[in-house]
C-alpha positions as CSV (number, residue, x, y, z in Angstrom):
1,X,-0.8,-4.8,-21.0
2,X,2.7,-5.4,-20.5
3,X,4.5,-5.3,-16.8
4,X,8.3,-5.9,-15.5
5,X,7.9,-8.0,-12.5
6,X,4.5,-9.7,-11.5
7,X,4.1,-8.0,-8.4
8,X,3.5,-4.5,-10.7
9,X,0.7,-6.1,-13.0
10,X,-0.5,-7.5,-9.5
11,X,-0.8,-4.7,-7.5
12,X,-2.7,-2.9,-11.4
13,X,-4.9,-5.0,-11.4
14,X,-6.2,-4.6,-7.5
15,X,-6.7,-1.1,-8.2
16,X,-8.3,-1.3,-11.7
17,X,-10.1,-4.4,-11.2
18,X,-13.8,-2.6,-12.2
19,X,-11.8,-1.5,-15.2
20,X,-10.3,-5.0,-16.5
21,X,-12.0,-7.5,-18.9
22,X,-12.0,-11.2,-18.5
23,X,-10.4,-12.5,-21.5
24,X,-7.7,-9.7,-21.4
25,X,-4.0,-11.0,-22.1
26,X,-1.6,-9.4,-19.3
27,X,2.1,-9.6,-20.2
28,X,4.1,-10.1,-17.1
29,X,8.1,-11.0,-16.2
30,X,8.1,-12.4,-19.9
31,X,4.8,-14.9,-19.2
32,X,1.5,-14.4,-21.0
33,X,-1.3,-14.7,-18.6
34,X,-5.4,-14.4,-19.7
35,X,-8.0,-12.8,-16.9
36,X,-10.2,-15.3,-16.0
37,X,-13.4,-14.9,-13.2
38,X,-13.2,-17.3,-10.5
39,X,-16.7,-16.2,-9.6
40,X,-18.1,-13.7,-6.7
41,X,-16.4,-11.3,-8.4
42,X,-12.6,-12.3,-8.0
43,X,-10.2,-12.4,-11.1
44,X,-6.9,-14.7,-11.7
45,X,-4.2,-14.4,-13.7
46,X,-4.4,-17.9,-15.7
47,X,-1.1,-18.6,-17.3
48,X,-2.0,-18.8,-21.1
49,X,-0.8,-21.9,-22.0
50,X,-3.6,-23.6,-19.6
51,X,-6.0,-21.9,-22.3
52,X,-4.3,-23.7,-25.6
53,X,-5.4,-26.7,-26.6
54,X,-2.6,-29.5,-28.7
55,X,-5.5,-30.2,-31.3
56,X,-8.3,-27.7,-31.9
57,X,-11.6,-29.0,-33.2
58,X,-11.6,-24.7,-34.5
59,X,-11.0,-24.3,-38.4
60,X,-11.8,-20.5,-38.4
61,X,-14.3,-18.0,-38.6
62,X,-17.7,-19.4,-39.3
63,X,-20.7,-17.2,-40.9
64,X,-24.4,-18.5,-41.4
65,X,-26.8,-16.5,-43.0
């Protein structure tokens, strides 16, 4: 999702909040943000950069069989 000014993906996600899935990425005033629960069933807007690690112990997709 992608919104001008952070008030707009503000007030979009108040009124789709049963809609919205944590993990989603929310594009707002030019800043990436992820959905995140903070529990009794209230979402943030996390800035994604909080999310990103400098060095990854993740090498890719994994498959056992």
């Amino acid at each position: 999702m992608e919104f001008n000014a952070m008030e707009d993906a503000i007030d979009w996600l108040k009124r789709h909040r049963q809609e919205i899935l944590v993990g989603t990425i929310v594009t707002a005033a030019g800043a990436a943000f992820i959905v995140v629960s903070a529990g009794a069933g209230m979402l943030v807007l996390a800035p994604l950069v909080f999310m990103a690690e400098a060095e990854s112990p993740w090498t890719g997709a994994m498959c056992e069989g």
